[in-house]
C-alpha positions in Angstrom: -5.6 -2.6 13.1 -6.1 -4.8 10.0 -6.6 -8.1 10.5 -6.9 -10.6 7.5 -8.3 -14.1 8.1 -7.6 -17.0 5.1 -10.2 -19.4 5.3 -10.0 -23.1 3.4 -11.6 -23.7 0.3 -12.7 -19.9 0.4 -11.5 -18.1 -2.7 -11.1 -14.5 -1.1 -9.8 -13.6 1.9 -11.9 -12.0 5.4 -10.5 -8.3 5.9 -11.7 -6.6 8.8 -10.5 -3.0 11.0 -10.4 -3.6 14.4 -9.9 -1.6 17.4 -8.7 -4.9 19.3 -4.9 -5.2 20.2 -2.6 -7.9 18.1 -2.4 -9.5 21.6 -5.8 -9.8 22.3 -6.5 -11.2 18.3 -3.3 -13.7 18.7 -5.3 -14.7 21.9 -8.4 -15.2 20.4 -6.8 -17.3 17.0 -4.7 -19.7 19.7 -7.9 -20.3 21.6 -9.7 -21.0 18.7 -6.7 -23.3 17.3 -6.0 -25.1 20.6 -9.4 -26.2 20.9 -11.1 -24.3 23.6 -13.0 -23.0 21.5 -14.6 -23.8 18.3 -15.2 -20.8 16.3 -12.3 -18.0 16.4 -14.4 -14.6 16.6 -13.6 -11.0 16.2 -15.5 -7.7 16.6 -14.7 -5.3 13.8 -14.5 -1.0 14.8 -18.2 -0.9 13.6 -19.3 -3.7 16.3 -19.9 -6.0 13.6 -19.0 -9.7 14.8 -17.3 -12.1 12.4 -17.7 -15.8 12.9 -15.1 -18.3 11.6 -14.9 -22.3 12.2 -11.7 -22.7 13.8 -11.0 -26.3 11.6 -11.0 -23.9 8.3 -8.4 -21.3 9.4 -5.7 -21.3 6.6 -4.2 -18.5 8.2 -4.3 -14.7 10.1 -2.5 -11.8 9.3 -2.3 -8.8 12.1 -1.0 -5.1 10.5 -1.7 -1.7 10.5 -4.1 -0.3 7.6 -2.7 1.0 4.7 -3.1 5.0 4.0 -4.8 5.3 0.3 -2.6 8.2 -1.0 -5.6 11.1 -2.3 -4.5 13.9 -5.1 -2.1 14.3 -7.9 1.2 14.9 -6.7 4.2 12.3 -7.5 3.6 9.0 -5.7 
């Protein structure tokens, strides 16, 4: 799953694959939000960890990855 994580006063954007359900990255982003904890953190699918202060979300956006289209046929 694509997640993609707005940060403030960032000028791009965090994108990261990971093999985590929405559910479990909604969980994560309301604990992080609500307080209990201080950094919202996700694992991507390589096992790579990514750290975010939880008072500089702007937002999180959960989807599937797009498919890059490869050849020359019609698009």
């Amino acid at each position: 799953m694509e997640v993609k994580i707005g940060v403030q006063y960032a000028p791009r954007e965090i994108v990261i694959e990971s093999e985590q359900s929405p559910e479990e990255v909604e969980k994560a982003v309301a604990a992080a939000l609500a307080g209990t904890d201080k950094l919202l953190a996700l694992t991507d699918d390589r096992g790579r960890k990514v750290l975010v202060p939880a008072d500089r979300l702007a937002y999180v956006e959960l989807g599937e990855p797009t498919k890059h289209k490869v050849g020359f046929g019609p698009l």
